[in-house]
C-alpha positions as a LaTeX table, in Angstrom:
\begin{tabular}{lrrr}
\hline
Residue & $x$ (\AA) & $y$ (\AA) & $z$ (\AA) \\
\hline
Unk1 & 24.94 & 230.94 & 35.60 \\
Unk2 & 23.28 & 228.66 & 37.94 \\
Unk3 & 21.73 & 225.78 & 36.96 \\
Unk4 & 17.71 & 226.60 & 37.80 \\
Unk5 & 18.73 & 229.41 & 35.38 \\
Unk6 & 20.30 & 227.59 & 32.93 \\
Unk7 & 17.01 & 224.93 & 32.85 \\
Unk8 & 14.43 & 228.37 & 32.73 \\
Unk9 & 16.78 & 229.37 & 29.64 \\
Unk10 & 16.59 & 226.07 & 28.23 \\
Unk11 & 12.84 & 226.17 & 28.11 \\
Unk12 & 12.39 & 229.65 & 26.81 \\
Unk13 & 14.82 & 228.56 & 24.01 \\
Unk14 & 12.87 & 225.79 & 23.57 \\
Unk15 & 9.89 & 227.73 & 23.37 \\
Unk16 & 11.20 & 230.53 & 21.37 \\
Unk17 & 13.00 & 227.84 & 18.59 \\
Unk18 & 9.26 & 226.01 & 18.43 \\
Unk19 & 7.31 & 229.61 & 18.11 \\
Unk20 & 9.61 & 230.67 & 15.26 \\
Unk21 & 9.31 & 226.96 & 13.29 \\
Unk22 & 5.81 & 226.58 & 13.44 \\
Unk23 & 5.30 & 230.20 & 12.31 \\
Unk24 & 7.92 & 229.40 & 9.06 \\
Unk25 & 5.89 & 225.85 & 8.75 \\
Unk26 & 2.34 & 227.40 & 8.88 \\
Unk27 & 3.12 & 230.13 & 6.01 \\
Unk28 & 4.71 & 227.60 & 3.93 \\
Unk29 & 1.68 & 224.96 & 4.01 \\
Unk30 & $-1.06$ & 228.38 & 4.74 \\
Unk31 & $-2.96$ & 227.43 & 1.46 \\
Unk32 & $-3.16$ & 224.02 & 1.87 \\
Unk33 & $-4.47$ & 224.04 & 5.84 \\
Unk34 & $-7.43$ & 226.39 & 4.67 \\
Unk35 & $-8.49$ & 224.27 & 2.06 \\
Unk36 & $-8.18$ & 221.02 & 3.93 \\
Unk37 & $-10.21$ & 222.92 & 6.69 \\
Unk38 & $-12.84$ & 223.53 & 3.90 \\
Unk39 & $-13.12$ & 220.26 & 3.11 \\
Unk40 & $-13.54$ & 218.43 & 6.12 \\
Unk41 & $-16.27$ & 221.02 & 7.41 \\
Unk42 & $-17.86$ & 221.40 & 4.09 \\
Unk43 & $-17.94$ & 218.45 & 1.80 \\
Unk44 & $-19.42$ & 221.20 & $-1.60$ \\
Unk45 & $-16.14$ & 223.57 & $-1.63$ \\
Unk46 & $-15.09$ & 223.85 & $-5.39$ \\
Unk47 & $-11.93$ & 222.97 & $-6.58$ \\
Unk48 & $-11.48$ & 226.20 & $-8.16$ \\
Unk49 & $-11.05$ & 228.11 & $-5.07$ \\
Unk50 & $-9.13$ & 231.40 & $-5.32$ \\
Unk51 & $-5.50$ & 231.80 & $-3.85$ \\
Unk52 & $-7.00$ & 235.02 & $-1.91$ \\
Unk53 & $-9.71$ & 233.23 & $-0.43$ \\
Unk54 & $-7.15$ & 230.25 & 0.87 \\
Unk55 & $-5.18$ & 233.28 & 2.44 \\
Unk56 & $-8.26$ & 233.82 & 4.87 \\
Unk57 & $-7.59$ & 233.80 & 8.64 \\
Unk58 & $-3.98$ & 233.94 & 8.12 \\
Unk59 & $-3.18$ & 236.66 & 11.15 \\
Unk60 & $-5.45$ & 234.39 & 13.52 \\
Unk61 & $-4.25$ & 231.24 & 12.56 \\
Unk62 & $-0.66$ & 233.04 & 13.14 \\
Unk63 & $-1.64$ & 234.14 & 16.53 \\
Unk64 & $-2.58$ & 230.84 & 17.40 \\
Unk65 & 0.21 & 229.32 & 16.22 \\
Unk66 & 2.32 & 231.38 & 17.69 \\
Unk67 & 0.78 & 231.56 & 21.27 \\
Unk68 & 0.16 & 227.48 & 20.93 \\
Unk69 & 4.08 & 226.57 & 19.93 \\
Unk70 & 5.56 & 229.16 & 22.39 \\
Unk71 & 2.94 & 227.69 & 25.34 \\
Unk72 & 3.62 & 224.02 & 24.83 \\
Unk73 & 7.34 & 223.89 & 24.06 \\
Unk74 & 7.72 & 226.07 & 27.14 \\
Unk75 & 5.49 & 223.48 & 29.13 \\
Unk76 & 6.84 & 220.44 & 27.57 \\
Unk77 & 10.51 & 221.25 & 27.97 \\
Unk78 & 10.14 & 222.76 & 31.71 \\
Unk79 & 7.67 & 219.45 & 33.01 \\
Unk80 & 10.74 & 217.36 & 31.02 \\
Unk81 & 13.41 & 218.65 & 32.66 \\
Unk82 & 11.86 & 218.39 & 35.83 \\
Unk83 & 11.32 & 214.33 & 35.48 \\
Unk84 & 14.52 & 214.41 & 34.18 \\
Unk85 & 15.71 & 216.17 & 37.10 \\
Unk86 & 14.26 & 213.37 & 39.49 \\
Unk87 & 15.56 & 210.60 & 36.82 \\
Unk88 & 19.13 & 211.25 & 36.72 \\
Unk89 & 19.99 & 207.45 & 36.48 \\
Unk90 & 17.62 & 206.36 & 33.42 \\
Unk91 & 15.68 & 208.03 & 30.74 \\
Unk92 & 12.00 & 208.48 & 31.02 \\
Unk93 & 9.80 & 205.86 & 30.08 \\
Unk94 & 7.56 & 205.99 & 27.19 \\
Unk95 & 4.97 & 205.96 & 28.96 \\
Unk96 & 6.40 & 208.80 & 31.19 \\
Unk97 & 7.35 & 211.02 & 27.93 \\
Unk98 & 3.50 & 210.41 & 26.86 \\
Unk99 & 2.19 & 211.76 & 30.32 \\
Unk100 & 4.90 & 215.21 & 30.21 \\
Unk101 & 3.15 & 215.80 & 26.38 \\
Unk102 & $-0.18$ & 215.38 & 27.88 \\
Unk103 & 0.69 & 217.41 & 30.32 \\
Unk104 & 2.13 & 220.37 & 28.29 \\
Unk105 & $-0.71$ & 219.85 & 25.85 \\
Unk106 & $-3.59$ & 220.11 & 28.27 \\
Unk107 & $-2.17$ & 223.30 & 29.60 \\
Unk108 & $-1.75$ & 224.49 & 25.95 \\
Unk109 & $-5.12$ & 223.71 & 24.95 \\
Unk110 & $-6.57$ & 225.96 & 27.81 \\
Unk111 & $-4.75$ & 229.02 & 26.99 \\
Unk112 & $-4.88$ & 228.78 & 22.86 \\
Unk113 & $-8.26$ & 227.42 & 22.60 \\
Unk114 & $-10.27$ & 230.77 & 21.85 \\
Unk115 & $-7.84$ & 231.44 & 18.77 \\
Unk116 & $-8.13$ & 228.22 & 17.50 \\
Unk117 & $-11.54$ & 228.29 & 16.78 \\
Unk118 & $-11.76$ & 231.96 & 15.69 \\
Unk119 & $-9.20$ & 231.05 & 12.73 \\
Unk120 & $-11.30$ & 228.36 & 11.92 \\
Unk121 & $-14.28$ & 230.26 & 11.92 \\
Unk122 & $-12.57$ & 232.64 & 9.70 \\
Unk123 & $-11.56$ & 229.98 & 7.30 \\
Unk124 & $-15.12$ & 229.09 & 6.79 \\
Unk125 & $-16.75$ & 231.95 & 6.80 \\
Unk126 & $-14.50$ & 233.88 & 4.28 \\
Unk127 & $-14.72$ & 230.80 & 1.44 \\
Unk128 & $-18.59$ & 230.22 & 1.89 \\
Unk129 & $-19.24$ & 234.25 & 1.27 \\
Unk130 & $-16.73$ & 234.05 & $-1.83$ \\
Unk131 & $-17.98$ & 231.12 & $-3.28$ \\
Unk132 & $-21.74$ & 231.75 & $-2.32$ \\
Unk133 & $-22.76$ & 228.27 & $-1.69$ \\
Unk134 & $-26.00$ & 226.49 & $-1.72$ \\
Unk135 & $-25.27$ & 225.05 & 1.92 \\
Unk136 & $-25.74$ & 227.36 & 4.94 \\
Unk137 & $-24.31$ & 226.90 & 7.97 \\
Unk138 & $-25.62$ & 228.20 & 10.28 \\
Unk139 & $-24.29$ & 230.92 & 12.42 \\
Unk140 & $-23.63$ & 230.16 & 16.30 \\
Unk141 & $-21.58$ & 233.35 & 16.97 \\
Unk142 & $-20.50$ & 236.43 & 15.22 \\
Unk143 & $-16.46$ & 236.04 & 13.67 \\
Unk144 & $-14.52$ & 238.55 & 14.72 \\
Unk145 & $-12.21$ & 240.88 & 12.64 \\
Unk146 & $-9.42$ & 242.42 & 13.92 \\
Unk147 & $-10.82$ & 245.91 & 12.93 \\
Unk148 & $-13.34$ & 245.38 & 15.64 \\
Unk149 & $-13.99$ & 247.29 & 18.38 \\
Unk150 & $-16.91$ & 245.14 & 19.86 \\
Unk151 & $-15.07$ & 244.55 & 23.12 \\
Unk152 & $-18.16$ & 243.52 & 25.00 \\
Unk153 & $-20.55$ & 241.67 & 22.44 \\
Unk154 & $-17.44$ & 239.51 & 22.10 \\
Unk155 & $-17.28$ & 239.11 & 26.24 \\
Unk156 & $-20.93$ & 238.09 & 26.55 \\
Unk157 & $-20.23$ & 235.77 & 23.83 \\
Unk158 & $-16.77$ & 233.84 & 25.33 \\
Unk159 & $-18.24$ & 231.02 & 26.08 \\
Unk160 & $-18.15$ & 230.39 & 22.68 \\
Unk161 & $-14.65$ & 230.58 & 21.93 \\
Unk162 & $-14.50$ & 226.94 & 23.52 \\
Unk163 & $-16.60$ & 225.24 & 21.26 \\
Unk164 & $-15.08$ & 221.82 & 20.81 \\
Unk165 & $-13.69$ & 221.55 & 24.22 \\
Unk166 & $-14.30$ & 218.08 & 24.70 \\
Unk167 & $-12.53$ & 217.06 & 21.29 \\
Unk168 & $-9.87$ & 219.37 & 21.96 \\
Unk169 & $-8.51$ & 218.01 & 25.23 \\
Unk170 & $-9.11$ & 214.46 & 23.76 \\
Unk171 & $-6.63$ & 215.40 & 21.25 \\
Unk172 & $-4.11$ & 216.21 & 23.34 \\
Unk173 & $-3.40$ & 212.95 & 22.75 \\
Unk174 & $-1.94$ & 213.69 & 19.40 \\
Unk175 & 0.79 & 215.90 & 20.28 \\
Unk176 & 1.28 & 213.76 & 22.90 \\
Unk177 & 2.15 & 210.59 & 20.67 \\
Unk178 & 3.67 & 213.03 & 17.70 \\
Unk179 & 6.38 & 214.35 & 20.64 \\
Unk180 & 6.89 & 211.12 & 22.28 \\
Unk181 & 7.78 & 208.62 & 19.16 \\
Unk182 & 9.70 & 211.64 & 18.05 \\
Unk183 & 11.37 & 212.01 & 21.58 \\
Unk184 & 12.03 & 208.14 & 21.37 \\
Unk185 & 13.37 & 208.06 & 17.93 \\
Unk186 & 15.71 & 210.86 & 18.40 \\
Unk187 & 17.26 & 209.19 & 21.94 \\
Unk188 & 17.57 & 206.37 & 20.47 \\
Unk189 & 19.17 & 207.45 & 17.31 \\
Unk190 & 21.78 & 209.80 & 19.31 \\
Unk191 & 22.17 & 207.10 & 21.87 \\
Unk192 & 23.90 & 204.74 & 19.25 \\
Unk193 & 25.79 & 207.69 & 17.97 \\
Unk194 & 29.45 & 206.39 & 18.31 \\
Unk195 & 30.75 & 209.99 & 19.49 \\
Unk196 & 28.25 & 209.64 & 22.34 \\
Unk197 & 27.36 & 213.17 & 21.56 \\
Unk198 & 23.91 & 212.64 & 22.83 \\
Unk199 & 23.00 & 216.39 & 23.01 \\
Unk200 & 23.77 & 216.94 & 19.56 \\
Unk201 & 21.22 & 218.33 & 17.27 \\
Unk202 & 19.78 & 216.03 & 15.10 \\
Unk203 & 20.53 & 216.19 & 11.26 \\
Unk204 & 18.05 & 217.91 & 9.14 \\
Unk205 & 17.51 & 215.29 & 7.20 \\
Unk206 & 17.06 & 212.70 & 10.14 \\
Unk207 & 14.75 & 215.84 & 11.81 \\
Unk208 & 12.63 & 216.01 & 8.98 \\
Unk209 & 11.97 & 212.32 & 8.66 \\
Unk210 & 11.53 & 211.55 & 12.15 \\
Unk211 & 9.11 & 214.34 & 12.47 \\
Unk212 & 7.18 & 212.65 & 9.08 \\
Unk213 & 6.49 & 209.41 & 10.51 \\
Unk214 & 5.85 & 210.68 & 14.22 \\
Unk215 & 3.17 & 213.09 & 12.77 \\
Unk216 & 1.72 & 210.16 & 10.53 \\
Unk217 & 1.43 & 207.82 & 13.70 \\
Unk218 & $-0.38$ & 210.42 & 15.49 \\
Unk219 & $-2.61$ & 211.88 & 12.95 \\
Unk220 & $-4.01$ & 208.51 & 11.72 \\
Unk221 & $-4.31$ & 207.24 & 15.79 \\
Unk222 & $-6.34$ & 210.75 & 16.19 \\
Unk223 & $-8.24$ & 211.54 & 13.50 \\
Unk224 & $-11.56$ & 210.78 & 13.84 \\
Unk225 & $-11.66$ & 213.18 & 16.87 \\
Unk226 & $-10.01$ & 215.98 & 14.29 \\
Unk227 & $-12.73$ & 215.73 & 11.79 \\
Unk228 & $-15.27$ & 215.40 & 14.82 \\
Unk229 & $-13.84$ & 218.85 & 16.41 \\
Unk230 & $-13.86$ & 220.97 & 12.55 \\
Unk231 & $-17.66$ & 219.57 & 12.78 \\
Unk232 & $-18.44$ & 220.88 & 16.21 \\
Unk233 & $-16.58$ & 224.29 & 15.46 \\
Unk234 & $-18.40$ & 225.11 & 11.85 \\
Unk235 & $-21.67$ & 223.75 & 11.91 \\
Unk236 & $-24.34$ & 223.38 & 14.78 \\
Unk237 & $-24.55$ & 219.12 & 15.45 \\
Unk238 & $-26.42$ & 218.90 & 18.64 \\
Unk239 & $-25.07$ & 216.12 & 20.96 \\
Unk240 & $-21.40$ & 217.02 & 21.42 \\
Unk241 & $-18.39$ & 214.60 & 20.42 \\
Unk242 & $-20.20$ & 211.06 & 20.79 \\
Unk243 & $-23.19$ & 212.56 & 18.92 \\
Unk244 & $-21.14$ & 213.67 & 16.03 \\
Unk245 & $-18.70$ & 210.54 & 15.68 \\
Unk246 & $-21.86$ & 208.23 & 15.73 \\
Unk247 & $-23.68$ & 210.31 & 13.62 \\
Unk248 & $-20.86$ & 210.55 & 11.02 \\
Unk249 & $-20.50$ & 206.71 & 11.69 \\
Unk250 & $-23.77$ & 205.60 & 10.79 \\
Unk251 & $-24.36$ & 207.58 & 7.81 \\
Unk252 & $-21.08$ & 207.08 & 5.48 \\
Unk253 & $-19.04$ & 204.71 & 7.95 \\
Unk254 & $-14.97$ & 205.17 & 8.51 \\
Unk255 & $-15.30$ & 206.96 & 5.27 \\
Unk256 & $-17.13$ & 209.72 & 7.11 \\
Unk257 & $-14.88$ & 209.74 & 10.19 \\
Unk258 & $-11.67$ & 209.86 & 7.95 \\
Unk259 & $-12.90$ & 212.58 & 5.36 \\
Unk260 & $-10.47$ & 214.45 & 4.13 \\
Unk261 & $-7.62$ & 212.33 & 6.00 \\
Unk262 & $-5.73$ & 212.48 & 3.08 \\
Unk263 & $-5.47$ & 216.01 & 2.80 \\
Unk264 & $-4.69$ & 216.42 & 6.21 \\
Unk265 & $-1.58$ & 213.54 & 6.42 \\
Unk266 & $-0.12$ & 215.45 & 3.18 \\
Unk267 & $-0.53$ & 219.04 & 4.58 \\
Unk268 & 0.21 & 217.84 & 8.56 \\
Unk269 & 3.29 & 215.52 & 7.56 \\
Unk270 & 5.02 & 218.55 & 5.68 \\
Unk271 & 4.34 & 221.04 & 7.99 \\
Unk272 & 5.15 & 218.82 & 10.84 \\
Unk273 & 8.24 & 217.71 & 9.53 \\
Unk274 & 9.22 & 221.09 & 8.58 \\
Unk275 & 8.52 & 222.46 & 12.26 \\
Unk276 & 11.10 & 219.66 & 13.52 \\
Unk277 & 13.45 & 219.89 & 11.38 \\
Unk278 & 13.51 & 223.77 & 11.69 \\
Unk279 & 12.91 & 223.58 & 15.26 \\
Unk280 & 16.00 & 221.47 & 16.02 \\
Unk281 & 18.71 & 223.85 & 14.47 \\
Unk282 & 16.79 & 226.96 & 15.96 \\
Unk283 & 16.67 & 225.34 & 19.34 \\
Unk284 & 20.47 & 225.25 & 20.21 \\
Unk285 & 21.12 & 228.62 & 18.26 \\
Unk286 & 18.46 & 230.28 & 20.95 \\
Unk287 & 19.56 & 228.65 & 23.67 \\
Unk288 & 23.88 & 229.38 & 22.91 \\
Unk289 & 22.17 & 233.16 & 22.86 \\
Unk290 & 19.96 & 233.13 & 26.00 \\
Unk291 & 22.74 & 231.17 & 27.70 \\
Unk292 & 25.19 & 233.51 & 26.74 \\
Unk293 & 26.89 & 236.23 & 29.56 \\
Unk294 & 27.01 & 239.31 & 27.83 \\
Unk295 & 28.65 & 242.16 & 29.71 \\
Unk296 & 26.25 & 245.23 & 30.34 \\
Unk297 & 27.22 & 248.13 & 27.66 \\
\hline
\end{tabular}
């Protein structure tokens, strides 16, 4: 197999191993996402919500999931190998490793966008008509369901789809610091390793703990920009990102820009640290499979 072959397996492996982790990580945490969701774009959700209700949006937020692991592993690991490629001497700086994430996360964001917000949407608009509450938000564009056949209301309405934009390419930055102290970690972790097996998949247990404290870095570097984007996408703030973040600012302080922070660092860290850890065994069982020459039957 030659080798541009080998490195176009490599990333689909890559791709594939990511697509299938975050889907296992997202059902295991599903719950807990929705009703951190809930509470950072609406402050009055009950405690007592229903398990049904927290199940709302689930075969969006898979699609998104899905589409958004597959797009930016695929992007990550082909804009790595190609630095790599052209670094055969050293390994990438940091800073280097934060521009390929950037990279692969801005072309991510692009693509996945549209589903990200419609899950979201979903979210919302599924526990405020179950719980029937008091505050109305108001509605900027219809949700869709995946019964519909409103091809063309939804095309006049695309534009739409993007709504938090601004806060979404800004937080490309997260991924981008989550993947690079991760990245850094792990090199340096397998570059002590006495067998010199550098290419050797991390432990679970050191995958799981090094995707913990990568997540945790970015998340609390980033988050003022998450709650900023939930407000954009659920309730109409006029002004765009600046407006919102000063508006949330000067009416309850950091407490307002870090609302439900807590929620979000237990549900992110788990499900982040699940992805890795998951994503690291899956990664070299894909790629020993794509790699493999099978003869035609």
């Amino acid at each position: 197999m030659s080798s541009s072959e080998t490195q176009s397996n490599r990333a689909l492996s890559d791709a594939v191993a990511g697509t299938l982790a975050g889907l296992i990580s997202l059902w295991s945490f599903y719950p807990l996402d929705v009703y951190k969701t809930l509470i950072q774009g609406c402050p009055a959700v009950s405690s007592s919500t229903k398990l049904h209700s927290l199940l709302a949006g689930i075969q969006w937020k898979s699609a998104h999931t899905a589409a958004s692991n597959f797009v930016y592993f695929y992007l990550y690991s082909s804009v790595q190998r190609i630095v790599r490629k052209r670094h055969r001497q050293q390994s990438p700086s940091v800073l280097l490793r934060l521009l390929m994430a950037a990279v692969a996360a801005i072309g991510n964001t692009f693509v996945t966008l549209p589903l990200d917000v419609i899950s979201t949407q979903e979210q919302q608009q599924q526990q405020i008509h179950m719980k029937h509450l008091s505050v109305i938000r108001p509605q900027t564009f219809p949700t869709p369901s995946l019964n519909s056949a409103k091809i063309q209301q939804y095309a006049s309405e695309l534009s739409k789809y993007w709504k938090g934009l601004l806060p979404s390419l800004l937080l490309c930055a997260n991924p981008s610091i989550h993947y690079t102290v991760f990245d850094s970690i792990r090199h340096r972790i397998l570059h002590r390793d006495a067998s010199h097996q550098q290419n050797r998949p991390l432990h679970w247990m050191e995958a799981f703990c090094l995707g913990a404290i990568a997540k945790l870095v970015a998340t609390i570097a980033t988050y003022p920009l998450i709650r900023a984007k939930m407000l954009i996408v659920t309730q109409s703030i006029q002004g765009g990102l600046w407006n919102t973040l000063r508006k949330e600012y000067n009416e309850r302080g950091c407490s307002g820009l870090y609302q439900g922070c807590r929620l979000q660092l237990l549900h992110t860290l788990l499900k982040s640290a699940l992805l890795m850890m998951i994503r690291e065994r899956l990664t070299e069982v894909t790629h020993s499979f794509l790699s493999a020459d099978k003869p035609l039957v």
